[in-house]
C-alpha positions as CSV (number, residue, x, y, z in Angstrom):
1,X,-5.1,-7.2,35.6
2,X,-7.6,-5.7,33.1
3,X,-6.1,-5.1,29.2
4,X,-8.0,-3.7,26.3
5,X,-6.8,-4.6,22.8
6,X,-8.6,-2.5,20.2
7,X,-8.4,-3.7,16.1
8,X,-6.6,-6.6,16.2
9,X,-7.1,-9.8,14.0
10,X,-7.6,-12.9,15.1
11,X,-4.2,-14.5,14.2
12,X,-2.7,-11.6,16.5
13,X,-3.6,-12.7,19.6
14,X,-1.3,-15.4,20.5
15,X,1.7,-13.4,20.5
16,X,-0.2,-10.5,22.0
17,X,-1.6,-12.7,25.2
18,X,2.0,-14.1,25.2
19,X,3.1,-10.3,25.4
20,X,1.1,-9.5,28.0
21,X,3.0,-12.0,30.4
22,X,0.4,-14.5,30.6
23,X,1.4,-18.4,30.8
24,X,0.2,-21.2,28.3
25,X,-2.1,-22.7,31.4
26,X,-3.0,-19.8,32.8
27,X,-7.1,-19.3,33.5
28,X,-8.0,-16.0,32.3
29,X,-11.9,-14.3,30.9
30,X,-11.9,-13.0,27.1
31,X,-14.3,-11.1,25.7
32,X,-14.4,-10.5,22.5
33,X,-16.4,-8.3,19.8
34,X,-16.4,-8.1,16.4
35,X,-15.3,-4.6,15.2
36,X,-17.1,-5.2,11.6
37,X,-19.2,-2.8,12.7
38,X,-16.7,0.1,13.0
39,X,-16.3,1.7,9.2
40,X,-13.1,3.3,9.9
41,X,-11.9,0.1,11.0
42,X,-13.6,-1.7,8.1
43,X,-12.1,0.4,5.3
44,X,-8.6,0.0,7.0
45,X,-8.4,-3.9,6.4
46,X,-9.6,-3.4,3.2
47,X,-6.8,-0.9,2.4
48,X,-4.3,-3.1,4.1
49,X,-5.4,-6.0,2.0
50,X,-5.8,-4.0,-1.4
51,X,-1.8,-2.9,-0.6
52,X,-0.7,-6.5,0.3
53,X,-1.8,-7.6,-3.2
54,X,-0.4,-4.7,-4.7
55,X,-2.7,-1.7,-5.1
56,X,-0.7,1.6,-5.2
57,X,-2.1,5.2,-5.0
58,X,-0.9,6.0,-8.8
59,X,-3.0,2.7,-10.2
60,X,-6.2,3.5,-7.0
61,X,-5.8,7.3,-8.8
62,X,-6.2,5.3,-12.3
63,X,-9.1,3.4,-11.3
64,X,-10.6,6.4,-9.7
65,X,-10.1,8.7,-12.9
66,X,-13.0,10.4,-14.3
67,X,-13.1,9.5,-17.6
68,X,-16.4,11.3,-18.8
């Protein structure tokens, strides 16, 4: 079997190898490669972290305000 999990973090892949049916002994190849490199993907974990420490789109519209 051949699987290809695209944007996931690190912590995520446990479960997600557990999901996938495989055993805790089981012999398998990984590859993996950093998607630090993808922008999109970039500015999405930096939006996901700016809302888990409690950035909103009224105070992001505040900060973003031209005040000239």
């Amino acid at each position: 079997m051949k699987q290809t999990l695209s944007n996931i973090t690190v912590g995520e892949l446990p479960k997600l190898i557990s999901d996938l049916g495989f055993q805790p002994d089981q012999v398998v190849n990984l590859t993996i490669e950093s998607s630090e490199d993808d922008l999109l993907g970039l500015m999405a974990r930096i939006g996901k972290k700016a809302q888990e420490n409690g950035l909103t789109e009224e105070i992001l519209n505040e900060l973003l305000a031209d005040e000239s």
